[in-house]
Structure formats: C-alpha cells, structure tokens
Backbone as CSV, one residue per row, in Angstrom:
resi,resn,N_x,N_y,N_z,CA_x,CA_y,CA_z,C_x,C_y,C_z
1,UNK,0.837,-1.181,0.000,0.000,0.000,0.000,0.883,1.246,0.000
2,UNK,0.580,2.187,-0.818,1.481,3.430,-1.022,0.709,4.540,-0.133
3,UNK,1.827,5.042,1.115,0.837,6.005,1.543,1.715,7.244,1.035
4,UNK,0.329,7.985,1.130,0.613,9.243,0.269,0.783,10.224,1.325
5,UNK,1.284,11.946,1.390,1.860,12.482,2.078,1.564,14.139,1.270
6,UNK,1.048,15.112,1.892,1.194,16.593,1.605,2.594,16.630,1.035
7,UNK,2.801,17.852,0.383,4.138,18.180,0.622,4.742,18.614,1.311
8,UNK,3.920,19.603,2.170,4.498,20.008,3.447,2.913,20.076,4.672
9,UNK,3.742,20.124,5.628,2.913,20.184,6.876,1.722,21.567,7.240
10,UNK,0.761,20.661,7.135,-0.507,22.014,6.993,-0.424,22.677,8.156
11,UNK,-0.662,23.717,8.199,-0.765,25.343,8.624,-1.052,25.303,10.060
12,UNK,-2.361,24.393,10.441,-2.497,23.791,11.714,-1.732,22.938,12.556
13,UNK,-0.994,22.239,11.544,0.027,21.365,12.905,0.678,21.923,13.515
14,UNK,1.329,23.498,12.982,2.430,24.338,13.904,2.154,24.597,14.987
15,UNK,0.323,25.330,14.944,-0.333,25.456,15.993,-0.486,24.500,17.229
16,UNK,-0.390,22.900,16.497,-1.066,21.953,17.316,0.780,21.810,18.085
17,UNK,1.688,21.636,17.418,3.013,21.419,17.498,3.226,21.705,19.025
18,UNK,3.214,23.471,18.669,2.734,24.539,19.625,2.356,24.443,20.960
19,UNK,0.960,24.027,20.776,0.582,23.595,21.737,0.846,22.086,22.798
20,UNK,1.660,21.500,22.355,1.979,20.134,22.531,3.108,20.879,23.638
21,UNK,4.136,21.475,22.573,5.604,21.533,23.189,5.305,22.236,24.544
22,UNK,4.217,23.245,24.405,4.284,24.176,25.545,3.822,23.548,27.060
23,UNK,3.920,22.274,26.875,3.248,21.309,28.434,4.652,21.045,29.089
24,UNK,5.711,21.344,27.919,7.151,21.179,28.684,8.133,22.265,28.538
25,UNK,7.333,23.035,28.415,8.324,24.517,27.738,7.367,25.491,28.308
26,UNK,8.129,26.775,28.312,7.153,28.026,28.204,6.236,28.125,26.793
27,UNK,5.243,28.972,26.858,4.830,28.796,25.639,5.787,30.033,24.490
28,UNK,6.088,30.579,25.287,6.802,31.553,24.283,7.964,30.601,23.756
29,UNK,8.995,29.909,24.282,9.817,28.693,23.985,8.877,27.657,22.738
30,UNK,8.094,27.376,22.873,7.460,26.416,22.248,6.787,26.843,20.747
31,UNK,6.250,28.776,20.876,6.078,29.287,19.875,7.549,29.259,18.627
32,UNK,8.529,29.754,19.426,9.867,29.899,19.111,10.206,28.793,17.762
33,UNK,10.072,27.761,18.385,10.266,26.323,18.330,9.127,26.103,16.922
34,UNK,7.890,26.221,16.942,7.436,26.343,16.021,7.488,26.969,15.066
35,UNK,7.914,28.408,15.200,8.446,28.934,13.966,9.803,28.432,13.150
36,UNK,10.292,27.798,14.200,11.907,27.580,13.309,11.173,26.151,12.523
37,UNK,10.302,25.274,12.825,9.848,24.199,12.087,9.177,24.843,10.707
38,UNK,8.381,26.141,10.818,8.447,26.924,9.515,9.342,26.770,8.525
39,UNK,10.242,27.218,8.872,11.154,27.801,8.287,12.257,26.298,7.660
40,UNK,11.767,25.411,8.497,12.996,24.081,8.183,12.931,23.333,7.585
41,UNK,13.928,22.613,6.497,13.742,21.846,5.318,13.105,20.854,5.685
42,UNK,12.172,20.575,4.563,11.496,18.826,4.393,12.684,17.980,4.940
43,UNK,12.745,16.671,5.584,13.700,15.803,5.278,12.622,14.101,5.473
44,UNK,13.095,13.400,5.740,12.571,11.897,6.118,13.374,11.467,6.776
45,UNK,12.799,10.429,7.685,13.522,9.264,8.424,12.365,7.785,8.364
46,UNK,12.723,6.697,8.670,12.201,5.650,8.570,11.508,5.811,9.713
47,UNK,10.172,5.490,9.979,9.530,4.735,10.869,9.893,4.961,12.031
48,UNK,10.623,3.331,11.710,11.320,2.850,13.076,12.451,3.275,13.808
49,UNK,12.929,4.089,12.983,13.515,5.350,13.609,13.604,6.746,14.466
50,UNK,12.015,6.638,13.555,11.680,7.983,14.498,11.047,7.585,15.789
51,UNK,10.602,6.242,16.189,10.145,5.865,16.938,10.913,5.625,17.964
52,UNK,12.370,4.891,17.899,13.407,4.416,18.673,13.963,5.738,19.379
53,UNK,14.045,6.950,18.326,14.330,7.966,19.370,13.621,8.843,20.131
54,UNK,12.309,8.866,19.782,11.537,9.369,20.831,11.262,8.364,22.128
55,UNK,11.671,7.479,21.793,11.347,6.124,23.104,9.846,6.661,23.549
56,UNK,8.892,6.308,22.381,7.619,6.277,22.538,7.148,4.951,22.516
57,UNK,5.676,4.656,22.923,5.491,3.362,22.251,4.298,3.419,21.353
58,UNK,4.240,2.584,20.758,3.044,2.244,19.510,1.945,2.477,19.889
59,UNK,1.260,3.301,19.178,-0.285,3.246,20.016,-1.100,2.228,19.191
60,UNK,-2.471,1.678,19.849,-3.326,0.204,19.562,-4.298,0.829,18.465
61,UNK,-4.416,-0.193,17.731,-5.069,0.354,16.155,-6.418,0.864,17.268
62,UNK,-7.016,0.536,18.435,-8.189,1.393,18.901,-7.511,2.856,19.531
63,UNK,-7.057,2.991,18.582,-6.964,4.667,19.222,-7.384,5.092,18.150
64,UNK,-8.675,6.227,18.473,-9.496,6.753,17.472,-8.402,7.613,16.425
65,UNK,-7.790,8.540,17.223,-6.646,8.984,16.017,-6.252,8.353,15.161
66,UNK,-5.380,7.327,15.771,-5.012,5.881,14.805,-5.916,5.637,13.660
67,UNK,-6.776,5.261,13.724,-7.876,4.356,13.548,-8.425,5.685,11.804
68,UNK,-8.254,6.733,12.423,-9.062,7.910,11.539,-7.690,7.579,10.538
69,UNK,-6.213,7.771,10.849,-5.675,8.324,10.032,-5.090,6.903,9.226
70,UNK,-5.474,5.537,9.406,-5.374,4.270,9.008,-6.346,4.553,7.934
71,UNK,-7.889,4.809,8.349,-8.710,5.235,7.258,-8.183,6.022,6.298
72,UNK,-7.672,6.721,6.310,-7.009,7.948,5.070,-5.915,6.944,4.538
73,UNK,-5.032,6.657,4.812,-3.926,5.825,4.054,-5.139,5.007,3.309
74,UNK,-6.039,4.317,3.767,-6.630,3.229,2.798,-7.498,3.942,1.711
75,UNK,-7.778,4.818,2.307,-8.734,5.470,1.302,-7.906,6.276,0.051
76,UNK,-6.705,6.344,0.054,-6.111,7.308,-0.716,-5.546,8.246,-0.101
77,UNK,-6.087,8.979,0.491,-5.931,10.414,1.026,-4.435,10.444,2.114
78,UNK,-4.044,11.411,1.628,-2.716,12.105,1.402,-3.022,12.454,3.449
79,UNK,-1.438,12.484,3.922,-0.974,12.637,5.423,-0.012,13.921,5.609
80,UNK,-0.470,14.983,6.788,0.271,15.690,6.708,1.850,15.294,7.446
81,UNK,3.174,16.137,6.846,4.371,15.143,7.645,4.455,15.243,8.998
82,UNK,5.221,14.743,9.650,5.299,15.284,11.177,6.351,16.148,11.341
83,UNK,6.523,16.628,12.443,6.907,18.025,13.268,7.625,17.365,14.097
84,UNK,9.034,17.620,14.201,9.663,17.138,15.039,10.831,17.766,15.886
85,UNK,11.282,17.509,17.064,11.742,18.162,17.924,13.069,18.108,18.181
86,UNK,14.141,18.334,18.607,15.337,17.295,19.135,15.383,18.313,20.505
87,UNK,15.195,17.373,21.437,15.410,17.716,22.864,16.931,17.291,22.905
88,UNK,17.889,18.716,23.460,19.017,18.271,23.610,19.178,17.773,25.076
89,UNK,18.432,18.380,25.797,18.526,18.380,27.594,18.674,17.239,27.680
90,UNK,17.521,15.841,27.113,17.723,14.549,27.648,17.824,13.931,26.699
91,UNK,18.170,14.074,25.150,18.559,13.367,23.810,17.672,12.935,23.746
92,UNK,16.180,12.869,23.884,14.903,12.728,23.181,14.622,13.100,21.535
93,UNK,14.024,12.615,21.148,13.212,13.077,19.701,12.233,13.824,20.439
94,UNK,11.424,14.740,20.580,9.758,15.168,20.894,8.993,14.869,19.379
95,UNK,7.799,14.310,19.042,7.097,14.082,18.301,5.930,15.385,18.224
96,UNK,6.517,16.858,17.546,5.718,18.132,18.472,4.368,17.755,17.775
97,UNK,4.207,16.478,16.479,2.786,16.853,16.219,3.159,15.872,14.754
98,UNK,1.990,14.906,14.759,2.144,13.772,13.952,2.233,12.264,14.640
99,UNK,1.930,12.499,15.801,2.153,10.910,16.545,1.629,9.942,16.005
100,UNK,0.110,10.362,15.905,-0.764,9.467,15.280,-0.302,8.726,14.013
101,UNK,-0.232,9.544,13.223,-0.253,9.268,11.958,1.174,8.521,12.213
102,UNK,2.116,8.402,12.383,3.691,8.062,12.810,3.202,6.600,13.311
103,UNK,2.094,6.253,13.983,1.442,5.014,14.918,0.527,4.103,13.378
104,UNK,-0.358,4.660,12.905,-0.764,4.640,11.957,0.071,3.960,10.539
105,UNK,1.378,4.578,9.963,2.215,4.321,9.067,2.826,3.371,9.621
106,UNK,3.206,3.454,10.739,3.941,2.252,11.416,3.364,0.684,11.191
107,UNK,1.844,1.150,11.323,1.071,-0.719,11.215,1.343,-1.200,9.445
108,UNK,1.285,-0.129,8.803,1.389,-0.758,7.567,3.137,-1.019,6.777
109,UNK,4.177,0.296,7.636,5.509,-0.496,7.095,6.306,0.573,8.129
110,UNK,7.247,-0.827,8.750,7.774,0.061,10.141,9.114,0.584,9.050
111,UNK,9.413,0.065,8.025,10.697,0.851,7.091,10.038,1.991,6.383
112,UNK,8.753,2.356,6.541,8.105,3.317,5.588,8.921,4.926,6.137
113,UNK,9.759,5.225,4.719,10.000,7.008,4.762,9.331,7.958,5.115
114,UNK,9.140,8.645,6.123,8.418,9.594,6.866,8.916,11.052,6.303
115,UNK,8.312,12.181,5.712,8.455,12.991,5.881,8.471,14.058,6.957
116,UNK,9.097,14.526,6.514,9.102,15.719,8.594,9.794,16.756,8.150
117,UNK,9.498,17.652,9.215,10.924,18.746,9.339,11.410,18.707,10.495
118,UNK,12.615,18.743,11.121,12.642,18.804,11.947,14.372,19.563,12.717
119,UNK,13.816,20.448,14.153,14.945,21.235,14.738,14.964,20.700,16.008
C-alpha cells in the first residue's frame, strides 16, 4: 500500500506542534520552536527510527486517532508530515505533532519514509 503524504505540513500542525511543546516549555519557547519548524527543510527518516528515538510506544489500532488516520492511508488520502523536535537536555526526539499518523504508518511499514521537518 502506497501512503501518500502533503508536501508540506498544513498550517495547523504548527499550531497543534505549539501547543503540545508548551506542556514542557514556556509557551513563548514552544512558539519559538514552532516557527523555526516553519522555516525548516522537508527531510525523512524511517519509521522505526523515528520511533526508537523518541522512546515512545506504539499506540493500539483502537486509538481513534489511529484508527481515523489508518482510514485515510486506505482510502487514498494524502498525510500531513510530522513536526519534530530534538530535545538536547535529555537526547529525546519530541514528536511536536504527527504521533498518530507516525502510529498509523507504522502498522502498515515500520521501514516506511516519513516525511518531517525537523529542529
């Protein structure tokens, strides 16, 4: 199955990004942070990569997010990329926005190329 992908990350994830980062940041830090993801080249990483460094875990195809954005890969419909973070403090990845879909791509190919930007 070919999943398909925006070219770049819609207008709202910065916001959502945003709002994510700021539960561990100031929000002015977290705005910051979102603008430089503006501004930062497309790149990709695999999957299972981006997963290993956020030391997240998989979420269960019943997670309604999941579940919505599994529907879109099958249906055709195109994924926005994810937003991504590099926490230097504790060498984390932060996932500022795209988890789902990252949980989602994962069930169908953990080598699948992820688009992102990421600072």
């Amino acid at each position: 199955m070919k999943i398909k992908w925006f070219d770049k990350p819609q207008k709202h994830d910065y916001k959502a990004a945003a709002r994510y980062l700021s539960l561990t940041m100031s929000q002015r830090k977290a705005e910051a942070i979102a603008g430089k993801l503006k501004q930062a080249d497309m790149t990709e990483f695999a999957a299972k990569d981006i997963f290993r460094a956020s030391d997240l875990s998989l979420l269960g195809v019943s997670n309604s997010h999941v579940e919505k954005d599994t529907e879109e890969i099958i249906g055709g419909g195109k994924l926005s990329p994810l937003l991504l973070y590099r926490n230097n403090a504790n060498g984390k990845l932060i996932i500022a926005d795209g988890y789902h879909r990252l949980c989602a791509v994962y069930k169908f190919d953990e080598d699948a190329m992820i688009p992102c930007k990421i600072v």
